[in-house]
C-alpha positions in Angstrom: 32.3 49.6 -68.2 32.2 46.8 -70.5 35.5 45.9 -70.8 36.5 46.3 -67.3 33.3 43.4 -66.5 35.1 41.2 -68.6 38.6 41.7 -67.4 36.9 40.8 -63.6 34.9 37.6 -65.2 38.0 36.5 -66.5 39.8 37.3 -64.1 37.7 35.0 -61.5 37.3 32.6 -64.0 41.2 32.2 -63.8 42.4 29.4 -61.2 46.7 29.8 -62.3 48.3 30.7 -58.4 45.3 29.4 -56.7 47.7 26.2 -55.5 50.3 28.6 -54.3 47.7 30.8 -52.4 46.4 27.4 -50.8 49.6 26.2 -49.9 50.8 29.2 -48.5 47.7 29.2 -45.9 47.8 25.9 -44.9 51.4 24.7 -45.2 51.9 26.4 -42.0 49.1 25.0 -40.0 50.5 21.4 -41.7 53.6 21.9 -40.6 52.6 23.4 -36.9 50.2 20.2 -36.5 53.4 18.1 -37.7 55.7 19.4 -34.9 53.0 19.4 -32.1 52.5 15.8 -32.5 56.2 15.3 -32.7 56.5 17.3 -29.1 53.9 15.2 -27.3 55.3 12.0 -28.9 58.6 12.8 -27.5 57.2 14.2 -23.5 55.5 11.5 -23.6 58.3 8.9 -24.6 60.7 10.6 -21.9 57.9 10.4 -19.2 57.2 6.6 -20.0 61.3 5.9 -20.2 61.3 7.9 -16.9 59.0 6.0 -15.4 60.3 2.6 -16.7 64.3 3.8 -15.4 62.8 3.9 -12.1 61.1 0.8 -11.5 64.1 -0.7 -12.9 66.8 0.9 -10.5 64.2 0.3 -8.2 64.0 -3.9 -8.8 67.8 -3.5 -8.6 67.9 -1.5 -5.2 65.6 -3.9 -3.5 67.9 -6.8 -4.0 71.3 -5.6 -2.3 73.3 -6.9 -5.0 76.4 -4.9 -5.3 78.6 -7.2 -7.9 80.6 -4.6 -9.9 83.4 -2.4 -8.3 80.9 0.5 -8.1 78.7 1.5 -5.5 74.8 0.7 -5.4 73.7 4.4 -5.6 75.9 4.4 -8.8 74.3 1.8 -10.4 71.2 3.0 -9.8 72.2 5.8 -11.6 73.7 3.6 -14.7 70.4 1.5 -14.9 68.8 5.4 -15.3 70.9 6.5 -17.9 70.6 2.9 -19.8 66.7 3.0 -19.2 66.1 6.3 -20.7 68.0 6.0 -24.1 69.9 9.3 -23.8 66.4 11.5 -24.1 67.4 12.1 -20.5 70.7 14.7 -19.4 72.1 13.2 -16.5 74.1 16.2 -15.6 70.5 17.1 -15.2 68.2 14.9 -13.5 67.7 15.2 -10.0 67.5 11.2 -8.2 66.3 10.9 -4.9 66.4 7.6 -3.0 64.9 8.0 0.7 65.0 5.2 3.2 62.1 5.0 5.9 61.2 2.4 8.4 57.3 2.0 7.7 55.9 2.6 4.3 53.5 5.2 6.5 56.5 7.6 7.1 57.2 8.6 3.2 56.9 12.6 2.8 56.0 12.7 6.6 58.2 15.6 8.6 59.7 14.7 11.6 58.5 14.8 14.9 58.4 17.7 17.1 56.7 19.7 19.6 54.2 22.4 18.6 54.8 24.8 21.5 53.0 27.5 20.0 50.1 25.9 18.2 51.2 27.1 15.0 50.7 24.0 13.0 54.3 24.4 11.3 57.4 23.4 13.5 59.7 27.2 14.3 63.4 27.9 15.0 63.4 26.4 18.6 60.5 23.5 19.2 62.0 20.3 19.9 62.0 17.4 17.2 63.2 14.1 17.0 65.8 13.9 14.5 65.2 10.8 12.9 67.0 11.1 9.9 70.2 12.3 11.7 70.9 15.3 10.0 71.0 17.3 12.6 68.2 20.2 11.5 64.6 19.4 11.3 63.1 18.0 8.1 59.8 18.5 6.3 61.0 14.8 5.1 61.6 12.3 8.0 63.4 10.5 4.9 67.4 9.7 5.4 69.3 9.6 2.1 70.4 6.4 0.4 69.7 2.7 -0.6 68.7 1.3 3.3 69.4 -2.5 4.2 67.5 -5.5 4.4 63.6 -4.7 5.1 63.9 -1.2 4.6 61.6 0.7 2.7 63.6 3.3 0.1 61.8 5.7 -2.0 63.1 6.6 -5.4 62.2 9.7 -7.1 62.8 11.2 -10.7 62.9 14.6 -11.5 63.3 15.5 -14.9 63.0 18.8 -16.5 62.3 18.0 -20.1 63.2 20.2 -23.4 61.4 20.3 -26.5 62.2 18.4 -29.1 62.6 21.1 -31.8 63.4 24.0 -29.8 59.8 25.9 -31.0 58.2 26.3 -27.4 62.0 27.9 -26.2 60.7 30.9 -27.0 58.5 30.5 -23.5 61.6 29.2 -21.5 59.6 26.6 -20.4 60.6 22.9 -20.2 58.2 20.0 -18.8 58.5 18.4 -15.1 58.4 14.7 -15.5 58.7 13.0 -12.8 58.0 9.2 -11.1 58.4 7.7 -7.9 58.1 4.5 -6.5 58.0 3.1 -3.0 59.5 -0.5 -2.7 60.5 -3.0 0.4 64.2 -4.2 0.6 64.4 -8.0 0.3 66.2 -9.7 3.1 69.3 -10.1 2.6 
């Protein structure tokens, strides 16, 4: 019994590995920590570009200005792709510009007549198409850049990866997403 007590003090006593051991438990955790803070970093970077692209496009729309051999929508869609520094797949992104007359009207549905007090307009109630579309909208918005006064909505949607492809495991990807509601100037 004697020897084996000293084998077990000496063997506590003894700190060769004990770096290894350490490093093997919290390397990971290190390393984990390191590419969470790396994942946030980057959502948030692409929400903040996001939301910077569209109050730029947006302080481009309101002016009219249509100087290049493009169209305005497709500038819009330049000053997006400039503004977000290529964290953003523009095969991707879904851009919405909505023009409306009063700054009331954004994400209202159109008009109709609730003939059978269901609160939701059904297949067959009258509405006032004011949008032109010809089929009743939840949105009373009508697509595009407007003219002088009008009020145009833009919307980002943006499904954002990960950064380092841990969290696509979940097949899940971040919504980020901004809007902004502006005036046309005159002009």
């Amino acid at each position: 019994m004697g020897w084996f007590n000293r084998k077990l003090h000496r063997i506590k006593r003894n700190e060769q590995g004990s770096v290894l051991i350490e490093t093997a438990l919290g390397l990971p955790i290190l390393l984990i920590t390191i590419i969470g803070v790396l994942e946030v970093a980057n959502m948030l970077f692409v929400s903040i570009a996001v939301e910077n692209a569209v109050l730029r496009a947006s302080r481009f729309g309101i002016t009219g200005s249509n100087g290049e051999a493009v169209s305005r929508i497709d500038q819009v869609r330049t000053i997006i792709e400039e503004n977000t520094f290529g964290r953003v797949n523009m095969d991707t992104v879904d851009i919405q510009t909505l023009v409306y007359d009063q700054f009331s009207d954004i994400g209202e549905p159109e008009p109709y007549e609730d003939d059978n007090d269901s609160g939701t307009w059904d297949e067959g109630e009258a509405y006032t198409d004011v949008n032109g579309n010809g089929a009743w909208d939840a949105d009373m918005g009508t697509e595009g850049l407007g003219g002088a006064g009008d009020i145009v909505l833009y919307r980002i949607n943006y499904a954002a990866n990960s950064l380092s492809g841990l969290t696509d495991w979940a097949g899940k990807s971040v919504n980020v997403s901004s809007t902004v509601a502006v005036r046309n100037e005159p002009y």
